[in-house]
VONU-423978 format. One line per 10 residues: for each residue x negated, y, z negated of N, C-alpha, C, O. Coordinates in steps of 0.02 Angstrom, whole numbers, plus 50000, padded with zeros to 5 digits. Each point is the difference from the previous one (the first is absolute). Last residue first. Layout:
N
X,Y,Z,X,Y,Z,X,Y,Z,X,Y,Z; ...
END
This chain:
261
53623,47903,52294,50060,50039,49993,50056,49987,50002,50042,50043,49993; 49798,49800,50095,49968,50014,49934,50069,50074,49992,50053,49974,50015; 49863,49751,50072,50045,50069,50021,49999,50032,49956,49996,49974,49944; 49824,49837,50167,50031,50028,49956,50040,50063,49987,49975,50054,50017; 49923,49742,50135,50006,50065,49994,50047,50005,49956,50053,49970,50000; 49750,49837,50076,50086,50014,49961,49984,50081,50005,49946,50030,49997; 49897,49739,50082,50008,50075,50009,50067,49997,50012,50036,49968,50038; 49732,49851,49927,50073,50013,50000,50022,50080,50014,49955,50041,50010; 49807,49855,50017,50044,49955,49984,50067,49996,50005,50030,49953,50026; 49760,50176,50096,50050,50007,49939,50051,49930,50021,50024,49977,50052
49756,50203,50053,50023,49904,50017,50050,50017,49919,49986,50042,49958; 49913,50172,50205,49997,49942,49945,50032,49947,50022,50020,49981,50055; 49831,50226,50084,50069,49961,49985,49981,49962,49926,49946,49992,49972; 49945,50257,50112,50001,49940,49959,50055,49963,50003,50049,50021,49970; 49837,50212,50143,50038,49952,49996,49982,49951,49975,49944,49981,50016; 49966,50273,49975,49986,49935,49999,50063,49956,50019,50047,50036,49986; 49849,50228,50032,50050,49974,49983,50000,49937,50014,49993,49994,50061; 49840,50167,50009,50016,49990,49912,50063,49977,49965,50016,50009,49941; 49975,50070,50277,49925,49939,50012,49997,49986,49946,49985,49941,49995; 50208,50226,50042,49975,49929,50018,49979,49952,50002,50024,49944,50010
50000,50316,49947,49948,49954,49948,50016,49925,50010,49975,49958,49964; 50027,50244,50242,50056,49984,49931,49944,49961,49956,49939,49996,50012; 49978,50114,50170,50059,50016,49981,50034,50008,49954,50029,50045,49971; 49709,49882,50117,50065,49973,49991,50041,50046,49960,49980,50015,49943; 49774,49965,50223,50034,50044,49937,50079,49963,50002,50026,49982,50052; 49739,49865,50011,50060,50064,50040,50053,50021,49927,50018,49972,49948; 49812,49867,50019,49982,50056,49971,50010,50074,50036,49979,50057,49994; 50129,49688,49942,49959,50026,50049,49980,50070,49952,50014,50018,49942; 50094,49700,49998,49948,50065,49981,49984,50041,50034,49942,49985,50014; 50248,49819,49913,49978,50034,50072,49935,50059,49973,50016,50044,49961
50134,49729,49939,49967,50056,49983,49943,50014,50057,49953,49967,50021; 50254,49817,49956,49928,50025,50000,49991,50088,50002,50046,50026,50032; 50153,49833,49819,49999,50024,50079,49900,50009,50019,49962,50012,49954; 50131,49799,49861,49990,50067,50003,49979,50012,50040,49951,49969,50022; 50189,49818,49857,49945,50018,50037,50001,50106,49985,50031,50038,49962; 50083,49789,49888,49950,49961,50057,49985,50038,50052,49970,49965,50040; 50106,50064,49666,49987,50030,50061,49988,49945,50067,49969,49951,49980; 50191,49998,49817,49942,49998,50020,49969,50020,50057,50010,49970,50053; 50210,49979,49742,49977,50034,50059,49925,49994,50015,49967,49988,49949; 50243,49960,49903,49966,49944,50018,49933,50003,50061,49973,49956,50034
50268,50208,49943,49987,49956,49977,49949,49951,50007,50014,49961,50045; 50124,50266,50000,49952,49947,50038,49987,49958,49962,50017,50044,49961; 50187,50133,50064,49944,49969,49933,49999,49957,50025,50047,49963,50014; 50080,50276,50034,49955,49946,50033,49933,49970,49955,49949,50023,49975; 50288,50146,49974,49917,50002,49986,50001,49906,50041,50037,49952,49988; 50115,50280,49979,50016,49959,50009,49903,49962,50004,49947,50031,50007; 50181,50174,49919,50056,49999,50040,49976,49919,50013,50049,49963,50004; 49885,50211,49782,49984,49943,50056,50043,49968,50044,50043,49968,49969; 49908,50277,49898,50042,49939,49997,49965,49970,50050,49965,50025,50045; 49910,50136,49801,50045,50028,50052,50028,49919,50026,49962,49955,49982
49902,50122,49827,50050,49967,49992,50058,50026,50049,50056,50023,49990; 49700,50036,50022,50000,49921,49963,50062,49988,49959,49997,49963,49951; 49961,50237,50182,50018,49923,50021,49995,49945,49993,50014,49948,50031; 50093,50314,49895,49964,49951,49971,49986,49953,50035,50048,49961,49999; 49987,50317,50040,50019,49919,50021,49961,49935,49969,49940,49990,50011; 50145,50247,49873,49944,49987,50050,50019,49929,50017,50032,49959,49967; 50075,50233,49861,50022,49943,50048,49952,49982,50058,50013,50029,50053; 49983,50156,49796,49950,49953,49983,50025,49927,50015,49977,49947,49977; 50157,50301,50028,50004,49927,49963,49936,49936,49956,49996,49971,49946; 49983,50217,50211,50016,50019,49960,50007,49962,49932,49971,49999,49946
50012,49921,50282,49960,50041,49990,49992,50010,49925,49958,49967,49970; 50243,50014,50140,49955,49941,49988,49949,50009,49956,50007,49992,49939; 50202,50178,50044,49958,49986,50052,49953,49935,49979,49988,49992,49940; 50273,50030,50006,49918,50031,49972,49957,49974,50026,49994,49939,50006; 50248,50007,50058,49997,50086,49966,49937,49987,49982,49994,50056,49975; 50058,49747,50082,50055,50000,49955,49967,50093,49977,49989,50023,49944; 49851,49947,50211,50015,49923,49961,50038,49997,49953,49974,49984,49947; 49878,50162,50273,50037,49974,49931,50061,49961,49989,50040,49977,50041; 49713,50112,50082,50048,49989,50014,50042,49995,49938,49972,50004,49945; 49782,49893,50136,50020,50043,49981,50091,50000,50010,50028,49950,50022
49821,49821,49952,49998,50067,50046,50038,50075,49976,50032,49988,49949; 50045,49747,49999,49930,50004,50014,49981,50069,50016,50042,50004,50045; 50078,49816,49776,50034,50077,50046,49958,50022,50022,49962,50024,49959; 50044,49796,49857,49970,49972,50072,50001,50047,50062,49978,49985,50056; 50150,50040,49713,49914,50014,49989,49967,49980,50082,49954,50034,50023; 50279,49949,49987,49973,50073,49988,49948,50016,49984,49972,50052,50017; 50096,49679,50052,50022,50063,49967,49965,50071,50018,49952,50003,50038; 50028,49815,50097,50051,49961,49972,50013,50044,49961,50060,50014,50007; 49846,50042,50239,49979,50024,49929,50054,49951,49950,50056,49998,50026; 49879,49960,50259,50028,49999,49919,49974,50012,49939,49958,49965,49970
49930,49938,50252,49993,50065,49974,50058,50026,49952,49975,50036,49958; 49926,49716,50040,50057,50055,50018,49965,50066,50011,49952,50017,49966; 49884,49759,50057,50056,50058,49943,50029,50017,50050,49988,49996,50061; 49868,49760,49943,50023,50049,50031,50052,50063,49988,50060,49988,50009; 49720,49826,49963,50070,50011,49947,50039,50060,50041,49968,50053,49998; 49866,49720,50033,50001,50054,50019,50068,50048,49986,50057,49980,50014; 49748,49831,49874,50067,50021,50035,50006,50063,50011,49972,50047,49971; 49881,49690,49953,50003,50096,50036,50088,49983,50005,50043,49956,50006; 49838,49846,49845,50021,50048,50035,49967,50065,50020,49954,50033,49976; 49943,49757,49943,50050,50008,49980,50073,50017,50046,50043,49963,50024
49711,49976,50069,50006,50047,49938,50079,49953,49998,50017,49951,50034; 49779,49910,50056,50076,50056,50010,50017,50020,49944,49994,49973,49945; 49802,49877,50080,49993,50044,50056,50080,50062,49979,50001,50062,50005; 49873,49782,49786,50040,50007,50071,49990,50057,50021,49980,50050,49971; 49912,49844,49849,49958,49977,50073,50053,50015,50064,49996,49984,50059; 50015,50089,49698,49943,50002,50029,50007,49999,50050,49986,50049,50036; 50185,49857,49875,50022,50034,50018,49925,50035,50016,50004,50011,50060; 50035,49731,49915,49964,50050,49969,49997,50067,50039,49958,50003,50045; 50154,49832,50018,50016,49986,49912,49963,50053,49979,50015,50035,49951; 50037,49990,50328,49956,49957,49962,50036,50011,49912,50045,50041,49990
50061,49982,50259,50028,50018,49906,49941,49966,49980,50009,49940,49990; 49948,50099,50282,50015,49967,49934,50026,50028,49961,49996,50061,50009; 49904,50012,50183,50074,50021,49985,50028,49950,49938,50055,50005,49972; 49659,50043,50144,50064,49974,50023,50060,50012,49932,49977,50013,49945; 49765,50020,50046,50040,49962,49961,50066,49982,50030,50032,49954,49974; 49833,50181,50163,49950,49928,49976,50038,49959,49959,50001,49939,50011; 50099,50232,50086,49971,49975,50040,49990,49955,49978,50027,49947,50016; 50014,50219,49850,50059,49965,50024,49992,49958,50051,50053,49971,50013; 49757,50190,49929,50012,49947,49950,50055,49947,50001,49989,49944,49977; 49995,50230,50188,49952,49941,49993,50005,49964,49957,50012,49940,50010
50127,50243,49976,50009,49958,50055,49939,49933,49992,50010,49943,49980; 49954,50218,49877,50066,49951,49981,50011,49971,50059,50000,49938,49998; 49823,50221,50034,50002,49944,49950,50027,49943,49997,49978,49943,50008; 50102,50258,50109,49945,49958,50044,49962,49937,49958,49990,49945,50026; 50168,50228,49860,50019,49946,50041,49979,49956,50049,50028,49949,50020; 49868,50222,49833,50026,49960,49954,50055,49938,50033,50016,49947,49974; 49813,50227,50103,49962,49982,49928,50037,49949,49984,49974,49953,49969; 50067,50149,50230,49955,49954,49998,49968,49961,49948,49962,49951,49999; 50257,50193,50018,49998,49953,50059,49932,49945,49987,50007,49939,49996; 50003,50252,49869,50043,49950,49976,50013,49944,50037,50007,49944,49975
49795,50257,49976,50051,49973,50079,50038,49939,49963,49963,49957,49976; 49905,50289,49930,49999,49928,49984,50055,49963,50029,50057,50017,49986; 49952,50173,50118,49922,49987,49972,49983,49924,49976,49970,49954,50028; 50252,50072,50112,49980,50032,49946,49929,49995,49976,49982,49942,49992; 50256,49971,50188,49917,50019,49978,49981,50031,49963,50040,50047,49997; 50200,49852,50042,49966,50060,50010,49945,49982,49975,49997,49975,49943; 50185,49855,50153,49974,50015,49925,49963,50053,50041,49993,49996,50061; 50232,49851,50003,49925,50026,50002,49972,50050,49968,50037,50037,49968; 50105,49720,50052,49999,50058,49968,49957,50046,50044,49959,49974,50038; 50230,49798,50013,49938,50042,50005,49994,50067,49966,50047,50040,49998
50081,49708,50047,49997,50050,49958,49940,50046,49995,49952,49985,49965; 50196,49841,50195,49936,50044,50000,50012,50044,49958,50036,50049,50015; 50008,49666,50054,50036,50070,49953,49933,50062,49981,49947,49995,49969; 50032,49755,50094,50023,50061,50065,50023,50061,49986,50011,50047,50038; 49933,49772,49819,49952,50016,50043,50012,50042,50036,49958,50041,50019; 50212,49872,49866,49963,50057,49957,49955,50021,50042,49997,50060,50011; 50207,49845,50145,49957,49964,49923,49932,50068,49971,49977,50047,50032; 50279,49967,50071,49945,50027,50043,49950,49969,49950,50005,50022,49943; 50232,49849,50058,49953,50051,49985,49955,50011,50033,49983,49959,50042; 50167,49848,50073,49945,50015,49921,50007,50077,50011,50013,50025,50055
50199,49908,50069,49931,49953,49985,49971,50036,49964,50027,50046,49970; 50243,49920,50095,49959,50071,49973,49915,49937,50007,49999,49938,49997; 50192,50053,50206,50005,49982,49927,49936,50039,49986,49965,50034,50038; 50224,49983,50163,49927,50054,49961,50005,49934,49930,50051,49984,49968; 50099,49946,50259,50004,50020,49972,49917,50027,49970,49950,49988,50033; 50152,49954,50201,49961,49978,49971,50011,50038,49926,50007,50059,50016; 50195,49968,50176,49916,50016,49971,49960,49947,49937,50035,49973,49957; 50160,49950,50240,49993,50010,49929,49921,50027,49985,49947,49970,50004; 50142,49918,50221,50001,50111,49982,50009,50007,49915,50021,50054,49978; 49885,49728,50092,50018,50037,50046,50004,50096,49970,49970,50050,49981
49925,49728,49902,50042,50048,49982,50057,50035,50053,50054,50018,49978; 49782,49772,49989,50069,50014,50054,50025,50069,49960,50060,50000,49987; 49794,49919,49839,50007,49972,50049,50041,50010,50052,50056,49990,49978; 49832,50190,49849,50050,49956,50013,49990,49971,50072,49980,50029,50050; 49872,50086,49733,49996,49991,50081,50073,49954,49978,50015,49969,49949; 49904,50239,49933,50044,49942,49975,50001,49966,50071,50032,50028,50045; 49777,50154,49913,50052,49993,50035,50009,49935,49981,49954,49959,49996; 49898,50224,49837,49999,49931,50053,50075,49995,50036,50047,50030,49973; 49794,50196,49891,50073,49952,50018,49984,49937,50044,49960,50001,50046; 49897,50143,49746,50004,49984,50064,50051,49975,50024,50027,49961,49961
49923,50218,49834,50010,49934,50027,49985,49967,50069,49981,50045,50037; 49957,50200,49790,50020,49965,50053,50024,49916,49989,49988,49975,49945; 49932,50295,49948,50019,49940,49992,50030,49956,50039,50060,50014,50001; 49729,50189,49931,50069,49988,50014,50020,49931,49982,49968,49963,49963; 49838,50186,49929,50012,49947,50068,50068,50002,50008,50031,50026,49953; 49810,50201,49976,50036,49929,49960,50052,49950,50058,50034,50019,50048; 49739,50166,49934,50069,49981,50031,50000,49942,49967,49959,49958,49980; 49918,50289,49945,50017,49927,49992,50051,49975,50062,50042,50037,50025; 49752,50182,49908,50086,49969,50037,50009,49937,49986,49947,49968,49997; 49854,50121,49871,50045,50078,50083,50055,49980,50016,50047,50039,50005
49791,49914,49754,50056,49980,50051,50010,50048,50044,50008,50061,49994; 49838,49946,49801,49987,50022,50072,50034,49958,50045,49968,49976,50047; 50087,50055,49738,49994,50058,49985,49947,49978,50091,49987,50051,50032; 50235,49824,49823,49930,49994,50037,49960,50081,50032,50040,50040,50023; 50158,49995,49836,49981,49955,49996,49922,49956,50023,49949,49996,49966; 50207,50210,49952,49977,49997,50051,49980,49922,50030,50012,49995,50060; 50129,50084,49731,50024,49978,50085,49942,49995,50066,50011,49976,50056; 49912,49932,49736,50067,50034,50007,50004,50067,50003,49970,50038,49963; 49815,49785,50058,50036,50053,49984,50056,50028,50021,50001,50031,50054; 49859,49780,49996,50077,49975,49997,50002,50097,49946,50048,50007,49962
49737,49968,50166,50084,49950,50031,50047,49979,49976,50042,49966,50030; 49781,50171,49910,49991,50022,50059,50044,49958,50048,50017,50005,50058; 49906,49989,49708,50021,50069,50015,50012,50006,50073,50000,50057,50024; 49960,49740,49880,50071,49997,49993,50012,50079,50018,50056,50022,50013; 49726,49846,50074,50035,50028,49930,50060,50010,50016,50018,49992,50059; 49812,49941,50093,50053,49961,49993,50031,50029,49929,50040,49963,49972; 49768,50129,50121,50042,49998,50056,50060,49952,49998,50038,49990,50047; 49793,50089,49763,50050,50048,50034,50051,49977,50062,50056,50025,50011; 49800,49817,49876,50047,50017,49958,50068,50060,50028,50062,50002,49999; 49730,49937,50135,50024,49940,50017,50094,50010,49947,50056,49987,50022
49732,50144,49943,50015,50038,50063,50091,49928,49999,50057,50020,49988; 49798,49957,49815,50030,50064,50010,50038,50007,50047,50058,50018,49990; 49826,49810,50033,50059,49972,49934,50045,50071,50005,50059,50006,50014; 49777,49956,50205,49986,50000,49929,50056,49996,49948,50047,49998,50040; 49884,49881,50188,50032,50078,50026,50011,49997,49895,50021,49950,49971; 49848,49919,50232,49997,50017,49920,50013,50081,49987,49974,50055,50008; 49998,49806,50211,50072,49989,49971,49986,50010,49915,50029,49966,49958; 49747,50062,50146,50052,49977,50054,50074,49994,49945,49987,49994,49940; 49766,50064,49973,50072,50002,49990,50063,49998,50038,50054,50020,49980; 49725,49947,50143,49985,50035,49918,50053,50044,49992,50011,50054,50028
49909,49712,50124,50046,50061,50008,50009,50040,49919,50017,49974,49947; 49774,49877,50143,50077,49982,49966,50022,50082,50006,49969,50053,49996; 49813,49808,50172,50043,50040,49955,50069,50002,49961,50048,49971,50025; 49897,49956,50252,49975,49977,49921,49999,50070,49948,50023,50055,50015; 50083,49904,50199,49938,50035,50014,49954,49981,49936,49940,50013,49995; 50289,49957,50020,49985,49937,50045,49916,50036,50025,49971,49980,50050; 50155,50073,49692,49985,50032,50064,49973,49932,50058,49972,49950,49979; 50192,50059,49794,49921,49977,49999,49992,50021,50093,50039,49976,50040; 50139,49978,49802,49975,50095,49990,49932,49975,50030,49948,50007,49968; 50284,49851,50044,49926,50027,49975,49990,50051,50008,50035,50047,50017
50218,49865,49875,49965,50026,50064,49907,49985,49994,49974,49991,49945; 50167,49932,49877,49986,49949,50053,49991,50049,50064,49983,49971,50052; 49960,50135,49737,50006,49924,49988,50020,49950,50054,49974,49944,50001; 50062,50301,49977,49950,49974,50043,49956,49945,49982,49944,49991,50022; 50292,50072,49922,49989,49997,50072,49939,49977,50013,49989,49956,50041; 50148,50062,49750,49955,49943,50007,49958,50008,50078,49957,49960,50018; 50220,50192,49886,49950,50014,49994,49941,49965,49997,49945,50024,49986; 50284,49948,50065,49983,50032,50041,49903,50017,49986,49956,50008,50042; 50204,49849,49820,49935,49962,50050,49984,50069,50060,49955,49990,50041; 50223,50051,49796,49928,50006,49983,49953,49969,50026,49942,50012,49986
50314,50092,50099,49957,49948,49963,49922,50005,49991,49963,50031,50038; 50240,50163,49935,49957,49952,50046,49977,49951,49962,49994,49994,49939; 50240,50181,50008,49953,49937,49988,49966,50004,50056,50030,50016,50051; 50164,50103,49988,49992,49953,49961,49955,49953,49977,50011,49939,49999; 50050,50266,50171,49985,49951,49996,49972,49982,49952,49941,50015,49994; 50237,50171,50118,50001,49973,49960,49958,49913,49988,50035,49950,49998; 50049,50309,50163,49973,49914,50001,49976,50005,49920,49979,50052,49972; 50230,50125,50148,49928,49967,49977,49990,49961,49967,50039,49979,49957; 50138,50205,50163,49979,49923,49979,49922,50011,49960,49961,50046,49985; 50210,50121,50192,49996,50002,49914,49988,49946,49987,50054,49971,50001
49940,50106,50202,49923,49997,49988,50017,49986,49931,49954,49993,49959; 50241,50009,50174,49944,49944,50034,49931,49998,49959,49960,49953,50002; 50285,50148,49928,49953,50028,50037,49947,49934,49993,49989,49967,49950; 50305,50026,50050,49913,50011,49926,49970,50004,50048,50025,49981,50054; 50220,50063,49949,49971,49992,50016,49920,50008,49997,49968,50051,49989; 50292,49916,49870,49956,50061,50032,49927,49950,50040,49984,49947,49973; 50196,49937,49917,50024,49991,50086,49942,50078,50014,49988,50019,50058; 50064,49927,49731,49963,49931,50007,49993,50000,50086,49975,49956,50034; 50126,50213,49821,49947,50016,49978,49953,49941,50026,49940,49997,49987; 50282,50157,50052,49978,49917,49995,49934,49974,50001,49983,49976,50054
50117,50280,49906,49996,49963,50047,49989,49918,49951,49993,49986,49940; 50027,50264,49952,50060,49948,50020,50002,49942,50040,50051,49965,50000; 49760,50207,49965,50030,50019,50036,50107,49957,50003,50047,50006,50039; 49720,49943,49832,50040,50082,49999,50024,50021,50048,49991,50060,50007; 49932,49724,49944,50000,50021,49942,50035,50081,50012,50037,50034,49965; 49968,49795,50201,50066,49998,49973,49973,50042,49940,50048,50019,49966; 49869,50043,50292,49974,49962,49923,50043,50005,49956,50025,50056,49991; 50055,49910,50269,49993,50069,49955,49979,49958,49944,50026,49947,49983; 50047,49928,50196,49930,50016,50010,49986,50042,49922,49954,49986,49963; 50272,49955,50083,49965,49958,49984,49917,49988,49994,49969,49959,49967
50206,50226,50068,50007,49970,49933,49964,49931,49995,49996,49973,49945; 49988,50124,50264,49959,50062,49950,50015,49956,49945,49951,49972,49975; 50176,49916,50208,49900,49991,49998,49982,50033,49929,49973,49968,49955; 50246,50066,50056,49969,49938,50001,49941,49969,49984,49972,49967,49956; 50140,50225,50133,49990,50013,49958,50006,49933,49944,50021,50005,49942; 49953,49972,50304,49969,50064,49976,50014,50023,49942,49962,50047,49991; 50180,49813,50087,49942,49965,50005,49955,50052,50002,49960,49961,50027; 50268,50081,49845,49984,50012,50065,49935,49962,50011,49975,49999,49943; 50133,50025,49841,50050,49994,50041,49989,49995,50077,50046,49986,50038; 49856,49976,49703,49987,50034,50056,50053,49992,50063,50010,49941,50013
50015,50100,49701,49991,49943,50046,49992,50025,50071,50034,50049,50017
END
């Protein structure tokens, strides 16, 4: 038992699988997550049914928004967003909204030197709630092939529960799942070194992460892209890869976090 606030901290930070520590108070790293999206809808692919394709110069636009079964299959397959652990395969960062109220003042008549008391008022309402992704560029572009769509299409049909699941705009779910760095057993033992006397390595103890723990997971609920940042084009040299990085807010119905270790 620790006896000093310094030997405190260690028994509480320290990873409880091998070191004796408390295994719920070690501290998780910022990049261990990932996105998780559930389903699209299929009017994405009705787009150029109510976009035109028809030029203000005359002429028809030759395959405007005819993005093919093949190409359209890859960018929403399950290999590239709900594979375990990686999950969404061109996510960059997520923010997830916070949580607020507003306060009103208890007015009193003649109060004099009596303060005014805090009562509680509404929630921050959904509209206002900024759940934002952003997504990486890629040859075949996910931003344009597959949420510039859906946005529009969410436009025209609006937020209904239509009867006929066809015709809806919102998926299901996303979520955003967030790990431990915590090993739960000895098969999960990451790196060289050793392990009750025998080297890792050796063993064939490699890190497993499709059963590395879940400390805690963000579940959107009812979701639907509405907008996307504008896209800058120069042909000054750039640094970083930036310009190939997208922003996307959503719109969501509900949102529960889930505890997971």
């Amino acid at each position: 038992m620790a006896t000093s606030v310094r030997d405190l901290f260690l028994e509480l930070i320290a990873p409880g699988n091998f070191f004796g520590g408390n295994k719920d108070f070690t501290i998780p790293l910022d990049s261990q997550w990932a996105l998780f999206i559930h389903d699209f809808p299929s009017v994405i692919q009705r787009i150029s049914e109510f976009e035109t394709t028809t030029s203000t110069f005359g002429g028809e636009g030759n395959g405007d928004w005819n993005l093919s079964q093949e190409k359209y299959n890859a960018l929403v397959g399950g290999r590239v967003h709900t594979t375990y652990p990686m999950g969404c395969y061109f996510v960059d960062s997520v923010s997830v909204p916070g949580e607020s109220f507003s306060l009103q003042t208890a007015d009193l008549t003649n109060n004099n030197g009596f303060l005014e008391g805090a009562v509680a008022g509404k929630r921050t309402d959904l509209a206002s709630r900024n759940f934002t992704t952003s997504f990486r560029e890629t040859d075949l572009d996910f931003i344009e092939g597959i949420i510039r769509p859906w946005i529009i299409m969410a436009s025209y049909y609006g937020l209904f529960a239509y009867s006929n699941t066809n015709l809806r705009v919102k998926i299901p779910r996303i979520q955003v799942i967030n790990f431990s760095k915590n090993r739960a057993s000895p098969r999960q033992f990451t790196g060289a070194g050793q392990l009750n006397g025998v080297n890792a390595s050796q063993q064939g103890i490699i890190s497993d992460d499709r059963d590395r723990p879940v400390r805690k997971i963000y579940n959107f609920y009812g979701c639907v892209p509405r907008s996307i940042d504008d896209k800058r084009l120069s042909y000054a040299p750039v640094s970083d890869a930036g310009s190939l990085i997208r922003s996307v807010g959503w719109s969501f119905d509900n949102m529960t976090v889930q505890y997971g270790v």
